[in-house]
Backbone as ProteinMPNN parsed JSONL, in Angstrom:
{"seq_chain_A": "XXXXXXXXXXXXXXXXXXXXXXXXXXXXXXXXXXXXXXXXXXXXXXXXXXXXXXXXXXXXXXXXXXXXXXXXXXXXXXXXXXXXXXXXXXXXXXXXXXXXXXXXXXXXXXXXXXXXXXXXXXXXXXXXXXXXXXXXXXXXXXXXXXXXXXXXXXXXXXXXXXXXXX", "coords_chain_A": {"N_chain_A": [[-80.522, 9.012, 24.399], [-80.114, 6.518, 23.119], [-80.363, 7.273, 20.324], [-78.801, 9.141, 19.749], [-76.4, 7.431, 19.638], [-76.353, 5.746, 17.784], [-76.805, 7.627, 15.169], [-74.374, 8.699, 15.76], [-73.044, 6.267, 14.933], [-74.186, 6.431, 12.432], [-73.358, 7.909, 10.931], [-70.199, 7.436, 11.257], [-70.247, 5.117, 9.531], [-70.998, 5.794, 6.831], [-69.063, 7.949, 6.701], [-67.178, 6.061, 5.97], [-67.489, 4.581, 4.218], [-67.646, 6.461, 1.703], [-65.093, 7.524, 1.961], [-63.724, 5.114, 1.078], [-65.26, 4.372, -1.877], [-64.164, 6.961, -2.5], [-61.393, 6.151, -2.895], [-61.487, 4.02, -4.155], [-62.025, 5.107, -6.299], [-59.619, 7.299, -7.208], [-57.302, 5.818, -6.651], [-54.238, 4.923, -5.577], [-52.143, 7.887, -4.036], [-50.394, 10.053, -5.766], [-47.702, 10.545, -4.973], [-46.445, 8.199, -2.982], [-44.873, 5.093, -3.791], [-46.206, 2.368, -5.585], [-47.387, -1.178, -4.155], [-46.042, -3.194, -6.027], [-43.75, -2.695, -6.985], [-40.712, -3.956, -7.343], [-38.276, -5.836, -5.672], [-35.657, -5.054, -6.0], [-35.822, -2.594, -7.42], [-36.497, -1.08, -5.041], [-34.299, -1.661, -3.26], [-32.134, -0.569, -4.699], [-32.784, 2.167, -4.958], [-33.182, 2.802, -2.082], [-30.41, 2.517, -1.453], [-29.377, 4.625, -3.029], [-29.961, 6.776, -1.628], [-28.696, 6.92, 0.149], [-28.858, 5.089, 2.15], [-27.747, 1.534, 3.515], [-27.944, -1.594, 2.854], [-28.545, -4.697, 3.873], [-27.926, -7.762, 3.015], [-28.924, -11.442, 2.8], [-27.132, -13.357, 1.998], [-24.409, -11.916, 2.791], [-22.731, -12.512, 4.964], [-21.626, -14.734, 3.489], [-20.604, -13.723, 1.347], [-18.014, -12.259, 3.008], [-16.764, -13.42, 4.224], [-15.536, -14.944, 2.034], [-14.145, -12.778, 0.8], [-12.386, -12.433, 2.757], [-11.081, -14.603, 2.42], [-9.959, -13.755, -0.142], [-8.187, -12.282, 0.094], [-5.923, -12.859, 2.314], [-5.19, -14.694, 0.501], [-3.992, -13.099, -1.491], [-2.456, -11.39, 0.107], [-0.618, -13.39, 0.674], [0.764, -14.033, -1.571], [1.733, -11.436, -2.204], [3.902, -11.136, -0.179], [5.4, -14.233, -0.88], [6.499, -12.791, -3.302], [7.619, -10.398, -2.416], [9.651, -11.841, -1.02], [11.092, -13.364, -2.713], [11.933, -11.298, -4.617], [13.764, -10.349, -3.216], [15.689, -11.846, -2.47], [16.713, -12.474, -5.093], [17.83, -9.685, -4.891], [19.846, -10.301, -3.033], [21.543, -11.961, -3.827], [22.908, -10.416, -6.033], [25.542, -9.221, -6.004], [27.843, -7.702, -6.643], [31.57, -7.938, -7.166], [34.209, -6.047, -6.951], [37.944, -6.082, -8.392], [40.44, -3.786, -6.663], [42.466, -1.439, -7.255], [45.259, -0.104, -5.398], [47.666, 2.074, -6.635], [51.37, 2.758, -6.268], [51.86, 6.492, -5.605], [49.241, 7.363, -6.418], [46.963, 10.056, -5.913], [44.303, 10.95, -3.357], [42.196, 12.108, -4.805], [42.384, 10.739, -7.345], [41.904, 8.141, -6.479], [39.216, 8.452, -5.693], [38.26, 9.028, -7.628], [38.243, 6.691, -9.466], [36.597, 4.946, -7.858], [34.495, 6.113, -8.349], [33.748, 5.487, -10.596], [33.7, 2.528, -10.553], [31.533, 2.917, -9.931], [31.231, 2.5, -7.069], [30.755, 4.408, -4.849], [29.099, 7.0, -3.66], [29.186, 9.733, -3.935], [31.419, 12.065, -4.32], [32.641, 14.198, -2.905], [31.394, 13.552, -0.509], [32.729, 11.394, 0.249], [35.557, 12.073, 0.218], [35.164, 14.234, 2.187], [34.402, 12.235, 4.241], [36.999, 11.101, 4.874], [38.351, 13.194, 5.0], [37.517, 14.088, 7.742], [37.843, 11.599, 9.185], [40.552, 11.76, 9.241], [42.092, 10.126, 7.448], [43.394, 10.276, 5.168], [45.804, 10.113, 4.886], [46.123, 7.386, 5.47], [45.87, 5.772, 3.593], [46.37, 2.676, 1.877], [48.782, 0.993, 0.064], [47.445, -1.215, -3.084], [46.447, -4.429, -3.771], [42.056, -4.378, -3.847], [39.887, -6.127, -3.089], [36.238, -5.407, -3.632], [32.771, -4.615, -2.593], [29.932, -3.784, -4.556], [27.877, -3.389, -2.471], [29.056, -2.314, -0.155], [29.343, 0.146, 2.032], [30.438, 3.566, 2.026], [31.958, 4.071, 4.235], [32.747, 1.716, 5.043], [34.223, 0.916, 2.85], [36.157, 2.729, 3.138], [37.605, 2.042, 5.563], [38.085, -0.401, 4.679], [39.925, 0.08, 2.46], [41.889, 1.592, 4.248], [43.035, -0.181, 6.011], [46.223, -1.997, 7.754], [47.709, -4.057, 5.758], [50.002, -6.431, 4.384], [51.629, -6.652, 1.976], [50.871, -8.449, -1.102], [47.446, -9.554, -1.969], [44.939, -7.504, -0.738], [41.902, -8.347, 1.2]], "CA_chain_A": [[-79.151, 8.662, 24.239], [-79.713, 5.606, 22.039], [-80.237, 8.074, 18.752], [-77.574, 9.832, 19.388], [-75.353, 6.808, 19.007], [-77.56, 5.469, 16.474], [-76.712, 8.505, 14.437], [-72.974, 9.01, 15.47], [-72.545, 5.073, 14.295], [-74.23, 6.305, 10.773], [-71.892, 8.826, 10.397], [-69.297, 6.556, 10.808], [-70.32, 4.249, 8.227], [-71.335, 7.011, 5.867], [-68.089, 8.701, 5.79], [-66.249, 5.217, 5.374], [-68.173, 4.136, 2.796], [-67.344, 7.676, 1.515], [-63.881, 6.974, 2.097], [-63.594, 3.841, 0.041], [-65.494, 4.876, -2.761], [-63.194, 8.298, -2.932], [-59.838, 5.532, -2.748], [-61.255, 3.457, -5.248], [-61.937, 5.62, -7.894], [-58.724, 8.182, -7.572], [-56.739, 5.15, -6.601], [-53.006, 5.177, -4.588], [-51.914, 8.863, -4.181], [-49.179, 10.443, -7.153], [-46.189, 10.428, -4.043], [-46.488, 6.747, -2.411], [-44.932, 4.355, -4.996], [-47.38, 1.416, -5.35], [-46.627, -1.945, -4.131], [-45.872, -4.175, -7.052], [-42.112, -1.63, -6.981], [-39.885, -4.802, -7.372], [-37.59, -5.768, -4.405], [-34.125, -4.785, -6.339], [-35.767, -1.207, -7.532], [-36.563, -0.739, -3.697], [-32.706, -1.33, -3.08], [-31.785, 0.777, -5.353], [-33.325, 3.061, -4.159], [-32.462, 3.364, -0.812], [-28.515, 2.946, -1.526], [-29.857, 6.147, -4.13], [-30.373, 7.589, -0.63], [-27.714, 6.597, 1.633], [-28.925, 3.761, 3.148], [-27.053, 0.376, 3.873], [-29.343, -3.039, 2.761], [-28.11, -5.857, 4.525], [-28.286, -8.791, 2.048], [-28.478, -12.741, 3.542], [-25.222, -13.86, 1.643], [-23.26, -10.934, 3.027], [-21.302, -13.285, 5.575], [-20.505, -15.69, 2.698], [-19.687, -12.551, 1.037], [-17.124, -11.348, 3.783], [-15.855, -14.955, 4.358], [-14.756, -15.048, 0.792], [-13.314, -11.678, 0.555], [-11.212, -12.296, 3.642], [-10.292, -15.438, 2.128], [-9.116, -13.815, -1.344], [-7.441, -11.341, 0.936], [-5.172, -13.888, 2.583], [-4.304, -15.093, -0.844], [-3.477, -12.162, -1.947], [-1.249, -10.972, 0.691], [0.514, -14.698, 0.947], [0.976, -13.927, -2.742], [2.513, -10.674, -2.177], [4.735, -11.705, 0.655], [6.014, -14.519, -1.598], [6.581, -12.034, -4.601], [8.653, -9.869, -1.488], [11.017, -12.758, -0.551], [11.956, -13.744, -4.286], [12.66, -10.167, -5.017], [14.795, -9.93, -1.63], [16.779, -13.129, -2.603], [17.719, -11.547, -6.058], [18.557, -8.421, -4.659], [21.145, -10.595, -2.049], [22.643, -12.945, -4.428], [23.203, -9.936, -7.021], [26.217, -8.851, -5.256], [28.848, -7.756, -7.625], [32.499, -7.646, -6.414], [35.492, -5.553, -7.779], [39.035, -5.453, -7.836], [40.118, -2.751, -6.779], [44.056, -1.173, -7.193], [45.614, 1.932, -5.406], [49.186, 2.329, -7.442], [51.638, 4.058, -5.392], [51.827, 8.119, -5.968], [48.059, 7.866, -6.246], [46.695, 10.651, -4.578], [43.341, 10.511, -2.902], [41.107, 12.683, -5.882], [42.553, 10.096, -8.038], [41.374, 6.971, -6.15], [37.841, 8.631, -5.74], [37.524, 8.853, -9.333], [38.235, 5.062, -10.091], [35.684, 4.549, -6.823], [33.121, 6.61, -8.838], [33.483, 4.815, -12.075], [33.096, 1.581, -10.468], [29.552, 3.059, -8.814], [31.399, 1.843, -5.144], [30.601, 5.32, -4.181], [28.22, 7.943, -4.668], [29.571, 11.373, -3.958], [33.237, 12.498, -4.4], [32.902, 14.877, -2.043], [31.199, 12.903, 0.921], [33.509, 10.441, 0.565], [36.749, 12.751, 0.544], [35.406, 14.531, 3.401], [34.768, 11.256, 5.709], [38.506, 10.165, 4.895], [39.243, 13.673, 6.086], [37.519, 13.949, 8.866], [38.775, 10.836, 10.22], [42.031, 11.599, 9.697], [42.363, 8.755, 7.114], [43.583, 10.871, 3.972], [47.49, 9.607, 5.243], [46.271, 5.882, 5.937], [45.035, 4.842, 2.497], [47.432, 1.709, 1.51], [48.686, 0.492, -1.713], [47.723, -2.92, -2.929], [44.676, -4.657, -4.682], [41.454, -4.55, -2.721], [38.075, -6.73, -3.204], [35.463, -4.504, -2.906], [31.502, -5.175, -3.05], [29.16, -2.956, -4.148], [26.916, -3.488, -1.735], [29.733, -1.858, 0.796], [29.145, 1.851, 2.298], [31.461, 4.477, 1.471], [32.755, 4.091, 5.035], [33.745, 0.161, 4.902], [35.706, 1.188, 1.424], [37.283, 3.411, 3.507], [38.196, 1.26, 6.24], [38.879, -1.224, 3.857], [41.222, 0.767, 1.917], [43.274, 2.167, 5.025], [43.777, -1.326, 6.61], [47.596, -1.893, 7.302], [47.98, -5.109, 5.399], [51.808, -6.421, 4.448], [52.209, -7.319, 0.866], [49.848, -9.212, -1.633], [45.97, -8.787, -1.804], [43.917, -7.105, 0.78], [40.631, -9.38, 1.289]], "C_chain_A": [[-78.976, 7.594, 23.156], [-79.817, 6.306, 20.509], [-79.455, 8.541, 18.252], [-76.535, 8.75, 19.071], [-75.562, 6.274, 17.718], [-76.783, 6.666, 15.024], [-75.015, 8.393, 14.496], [-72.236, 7.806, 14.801], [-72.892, 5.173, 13.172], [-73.59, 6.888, 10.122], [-70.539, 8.804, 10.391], [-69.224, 5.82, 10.094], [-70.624, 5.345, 6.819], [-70.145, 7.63, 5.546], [-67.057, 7.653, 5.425], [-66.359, 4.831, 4.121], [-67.454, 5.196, 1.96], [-65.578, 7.837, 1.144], [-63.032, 6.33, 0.721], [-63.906, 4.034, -0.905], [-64.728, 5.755, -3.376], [-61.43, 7.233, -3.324], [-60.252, 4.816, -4.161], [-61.419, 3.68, -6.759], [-60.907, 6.389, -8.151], [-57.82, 7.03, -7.375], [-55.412, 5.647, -5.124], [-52.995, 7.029, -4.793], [-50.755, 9.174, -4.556], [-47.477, 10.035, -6.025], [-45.926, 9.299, -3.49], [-46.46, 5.753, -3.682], [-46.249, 2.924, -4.704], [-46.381, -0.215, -4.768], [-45.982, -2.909, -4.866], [-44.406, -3.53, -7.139], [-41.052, -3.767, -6.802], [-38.783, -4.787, -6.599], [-35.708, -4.737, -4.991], [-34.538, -3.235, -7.248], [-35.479, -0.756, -5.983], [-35.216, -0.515, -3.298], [-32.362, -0.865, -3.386], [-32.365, 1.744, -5.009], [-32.819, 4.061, -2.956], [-31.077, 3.202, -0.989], [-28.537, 4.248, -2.432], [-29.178, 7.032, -2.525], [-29.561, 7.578, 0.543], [-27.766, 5.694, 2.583], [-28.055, 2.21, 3.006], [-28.08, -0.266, 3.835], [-28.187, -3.768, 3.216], [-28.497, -7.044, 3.5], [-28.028, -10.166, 3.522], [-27.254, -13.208, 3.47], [-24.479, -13.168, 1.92], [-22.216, -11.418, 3.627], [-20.524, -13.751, 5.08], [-19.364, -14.772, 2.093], [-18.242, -12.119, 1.746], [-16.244, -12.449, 3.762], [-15.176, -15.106, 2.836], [-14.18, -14.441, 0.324], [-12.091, -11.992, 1.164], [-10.306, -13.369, 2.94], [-9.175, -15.046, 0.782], [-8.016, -12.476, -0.566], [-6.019, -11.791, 1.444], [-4.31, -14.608, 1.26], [-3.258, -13.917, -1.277], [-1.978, -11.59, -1.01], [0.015, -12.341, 0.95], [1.179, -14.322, -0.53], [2.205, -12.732, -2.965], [4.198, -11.014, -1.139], [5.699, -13.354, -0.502], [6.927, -14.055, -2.766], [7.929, -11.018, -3.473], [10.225, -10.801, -1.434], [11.365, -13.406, -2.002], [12.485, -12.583, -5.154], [13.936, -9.985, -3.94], [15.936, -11.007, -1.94], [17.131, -12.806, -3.847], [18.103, -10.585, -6.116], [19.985, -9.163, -4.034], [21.714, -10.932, -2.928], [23.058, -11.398, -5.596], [24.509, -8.592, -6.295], [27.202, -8.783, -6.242], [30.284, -7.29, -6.643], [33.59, -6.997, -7.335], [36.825, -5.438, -7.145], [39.689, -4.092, -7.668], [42.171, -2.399, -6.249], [44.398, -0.21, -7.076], [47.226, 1.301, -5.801], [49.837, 3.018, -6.066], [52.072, 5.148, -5.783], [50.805, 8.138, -6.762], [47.481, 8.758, -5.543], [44.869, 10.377, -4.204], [41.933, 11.124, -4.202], [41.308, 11.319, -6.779], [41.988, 8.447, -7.598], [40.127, 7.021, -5.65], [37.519, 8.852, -6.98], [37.341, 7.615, -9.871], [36.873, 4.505, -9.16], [34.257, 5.162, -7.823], [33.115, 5.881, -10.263], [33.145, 3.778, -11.58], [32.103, 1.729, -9.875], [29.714, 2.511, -7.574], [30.606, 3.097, -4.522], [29.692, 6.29, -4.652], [28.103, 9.327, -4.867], [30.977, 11.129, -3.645], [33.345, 13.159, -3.116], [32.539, 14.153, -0.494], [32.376, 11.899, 1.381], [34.952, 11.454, 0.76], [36.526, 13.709, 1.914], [34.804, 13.6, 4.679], [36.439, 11.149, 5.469], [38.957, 11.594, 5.899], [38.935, 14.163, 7.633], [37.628, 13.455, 9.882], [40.154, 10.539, 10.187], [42.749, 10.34, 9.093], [43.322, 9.207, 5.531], [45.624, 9.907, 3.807], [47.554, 8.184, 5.185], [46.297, 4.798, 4.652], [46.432, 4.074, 1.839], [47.491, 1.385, 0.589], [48.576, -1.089, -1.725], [46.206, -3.085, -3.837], [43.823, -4.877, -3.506], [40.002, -5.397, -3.484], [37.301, -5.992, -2.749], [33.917, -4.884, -3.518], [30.468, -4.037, -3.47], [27.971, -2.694, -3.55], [27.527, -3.096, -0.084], [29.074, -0.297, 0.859], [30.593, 2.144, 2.169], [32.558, 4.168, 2.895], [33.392, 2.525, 5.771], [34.568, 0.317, 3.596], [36.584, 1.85, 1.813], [38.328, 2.898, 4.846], [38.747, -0.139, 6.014], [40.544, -0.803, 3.153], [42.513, 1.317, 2.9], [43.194, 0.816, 5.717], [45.069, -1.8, 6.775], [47.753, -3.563, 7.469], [49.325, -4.992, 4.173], [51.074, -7.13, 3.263], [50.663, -7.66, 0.188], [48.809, -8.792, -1.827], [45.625, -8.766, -0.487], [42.804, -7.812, 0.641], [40.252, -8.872, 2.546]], "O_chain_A": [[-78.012, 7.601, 22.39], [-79.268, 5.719, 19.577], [-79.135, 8.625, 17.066], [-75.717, 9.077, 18.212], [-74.856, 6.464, 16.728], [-76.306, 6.166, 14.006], [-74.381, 8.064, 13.493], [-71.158, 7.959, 14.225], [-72.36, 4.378, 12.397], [-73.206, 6.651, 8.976], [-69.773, 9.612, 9.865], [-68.077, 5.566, 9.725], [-69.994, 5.109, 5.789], [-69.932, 7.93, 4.371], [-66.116, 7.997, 4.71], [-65.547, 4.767, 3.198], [-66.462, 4.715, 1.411], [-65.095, 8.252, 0.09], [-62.235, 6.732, -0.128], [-62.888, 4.006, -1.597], [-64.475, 5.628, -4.574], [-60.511, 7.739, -3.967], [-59.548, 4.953, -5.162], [-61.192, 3.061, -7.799], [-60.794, 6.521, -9.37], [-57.106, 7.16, -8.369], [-55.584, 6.361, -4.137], [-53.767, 7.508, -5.623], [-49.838, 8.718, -3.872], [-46.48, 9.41, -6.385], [-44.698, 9.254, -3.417], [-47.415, 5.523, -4.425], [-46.948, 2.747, -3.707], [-45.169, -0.387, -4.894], [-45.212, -3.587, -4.186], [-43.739, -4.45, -7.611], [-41.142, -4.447, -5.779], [-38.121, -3.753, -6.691], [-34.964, -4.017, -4.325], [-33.567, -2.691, -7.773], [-34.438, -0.174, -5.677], [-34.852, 0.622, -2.998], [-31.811, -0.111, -2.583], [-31.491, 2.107, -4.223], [-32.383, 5.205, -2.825], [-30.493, 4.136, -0.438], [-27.485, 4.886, -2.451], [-28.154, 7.713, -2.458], [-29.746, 8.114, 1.635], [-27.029, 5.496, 3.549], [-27.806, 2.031, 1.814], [-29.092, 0.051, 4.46], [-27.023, -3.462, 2.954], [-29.705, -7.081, 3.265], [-27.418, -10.088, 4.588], [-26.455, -13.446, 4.376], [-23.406, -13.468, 1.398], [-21.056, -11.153, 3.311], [-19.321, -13.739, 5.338], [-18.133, -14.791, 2.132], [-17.372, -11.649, 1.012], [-15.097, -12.392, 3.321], [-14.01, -15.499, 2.851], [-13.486, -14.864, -0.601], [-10.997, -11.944, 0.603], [-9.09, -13.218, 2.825], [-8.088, -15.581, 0.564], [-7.071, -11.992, -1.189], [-5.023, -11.181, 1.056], [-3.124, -14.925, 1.172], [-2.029, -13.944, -1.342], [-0.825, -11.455, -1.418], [1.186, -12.214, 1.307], [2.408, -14.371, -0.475], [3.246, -12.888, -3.604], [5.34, -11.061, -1.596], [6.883, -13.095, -0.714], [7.892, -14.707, -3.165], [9.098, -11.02, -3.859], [11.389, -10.504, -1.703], [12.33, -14.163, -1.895], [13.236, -12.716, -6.12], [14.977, -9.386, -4.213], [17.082, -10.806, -1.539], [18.362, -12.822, -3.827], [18.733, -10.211, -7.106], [21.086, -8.76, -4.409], [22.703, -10.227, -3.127], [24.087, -11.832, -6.114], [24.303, -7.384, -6.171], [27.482, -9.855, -6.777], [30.215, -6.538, -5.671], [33.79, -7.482, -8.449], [37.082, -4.999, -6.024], [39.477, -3.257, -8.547], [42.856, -2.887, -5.35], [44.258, 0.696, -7.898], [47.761, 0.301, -5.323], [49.246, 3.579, -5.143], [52.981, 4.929, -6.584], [50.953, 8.74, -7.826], [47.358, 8.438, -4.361], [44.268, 9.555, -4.896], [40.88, 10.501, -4.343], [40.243, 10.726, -6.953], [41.698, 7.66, -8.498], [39.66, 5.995, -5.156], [36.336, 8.84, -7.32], [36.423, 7.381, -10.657], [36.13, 3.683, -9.695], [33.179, 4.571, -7.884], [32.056, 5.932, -10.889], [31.994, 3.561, -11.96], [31.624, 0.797, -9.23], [28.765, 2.071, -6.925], [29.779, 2.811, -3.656], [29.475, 6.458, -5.852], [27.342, 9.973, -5.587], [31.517, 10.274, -2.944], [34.109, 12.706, -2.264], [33.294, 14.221, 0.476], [32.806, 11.69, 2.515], [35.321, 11.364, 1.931], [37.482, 13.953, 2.651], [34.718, 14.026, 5.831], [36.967, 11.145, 6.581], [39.552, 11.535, 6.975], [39.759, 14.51, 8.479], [37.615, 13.926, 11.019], [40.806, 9.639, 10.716], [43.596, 9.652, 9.663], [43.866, 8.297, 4.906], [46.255, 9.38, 2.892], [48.613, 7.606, 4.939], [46.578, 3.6, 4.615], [47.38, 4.715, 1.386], [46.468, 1.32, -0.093], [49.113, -1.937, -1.012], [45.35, -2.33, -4.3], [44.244, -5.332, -2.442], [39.333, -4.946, -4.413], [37.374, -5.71, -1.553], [33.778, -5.347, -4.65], [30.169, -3.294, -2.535], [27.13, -1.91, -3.99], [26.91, -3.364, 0.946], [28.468, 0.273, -0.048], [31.577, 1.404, 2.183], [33.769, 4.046, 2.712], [34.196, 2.347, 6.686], [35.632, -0.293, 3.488], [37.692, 1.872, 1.277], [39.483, 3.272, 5.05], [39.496, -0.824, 6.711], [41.699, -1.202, 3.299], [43.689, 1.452, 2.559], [43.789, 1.295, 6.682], [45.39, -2.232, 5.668], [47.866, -4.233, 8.496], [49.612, -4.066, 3.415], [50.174, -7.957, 3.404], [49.588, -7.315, 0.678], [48.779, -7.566, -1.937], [45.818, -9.503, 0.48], [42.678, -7.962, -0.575], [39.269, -9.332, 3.127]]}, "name": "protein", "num_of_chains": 1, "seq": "XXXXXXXXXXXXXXXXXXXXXXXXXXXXXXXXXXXXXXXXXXXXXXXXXXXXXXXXXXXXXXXXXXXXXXXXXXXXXXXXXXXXXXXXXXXXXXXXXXXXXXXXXXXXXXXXXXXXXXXXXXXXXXXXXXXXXXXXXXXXXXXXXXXXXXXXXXXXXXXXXXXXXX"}
């Protein structure tokens, strides 16, 4: 029994040796890059391949995104409410004069020149579907254009005595 191990322990050193010799003369093998591969090919690499690298600075990273994030939207939100406050104040007002033996085509045409209104027809058929075509009063009227068609029209039929309508 001791020969036989004797022997099976030389034929373990024999084919290591064997081994080693065969590694160090053909070297690494053509498919296994070697290790000297530089850490930022390696990354490249694997993001080549679909993988996600986790860097150390990534938190600072995120922490400083969120922060230009926050800017950004305070930025926008400011840029909102200074457009919103020259939309309000840009409120134009007109006078506005029905003659009497105006008829109603004729005081939707002056409505469409001053841009109060934006269809002839919508507006002539609210007046007549509320039954307002009879109401519309003569007189000067202040009108904003920032009114709907159906406050010009409840403006305009208001039964106010004499003077300007306001």
């Amino acid at each position: 029994m001791k020969q036989m191990v004797r022997a099976f322990s030389t034929g373990l050193l024999t084919a290591s040796i064997i081994i080693g010799v065969v590694f160090l003369i053909e070297g690494l093998p053509k498919d296994q890059p070697a290790e000297d591969v530089a850490a930022s090919e390696r990354i490249a690499s694997l993001e080549a391949e679909g993988y996600y690298v986790y860097k150390e600075d990534m938190e600072d990273q995120v922490t400083q995104l969120e922060e230009e994030i926050d800017q950004l939207e305070n930025q926008q939100d400011t840029l909102e409410s200074d457009a919103k406050e020259e939309t309000e104040t840009e409120v134009t007002t007109h006078s506005f004069s029905v003659e009497p033996g105006m008829t109603v085509p004729d005081i939707v045409d002056e409505l469409l020149e001053l841009e109060l209104i934006e269809s002839e027809d919508e507006f002539i058929t609210y007046l007549q579907e509320n039954e307002l075509t009879t109401r519309l009063q003569v007189g000067e009227f202040e009108l904003s254009d920032q009114m709907t068609a159906e406050e010009i029209a409840d403006h305009l039929t208001k039964n106010r005595r004499g003077g300007v309508n306001r």
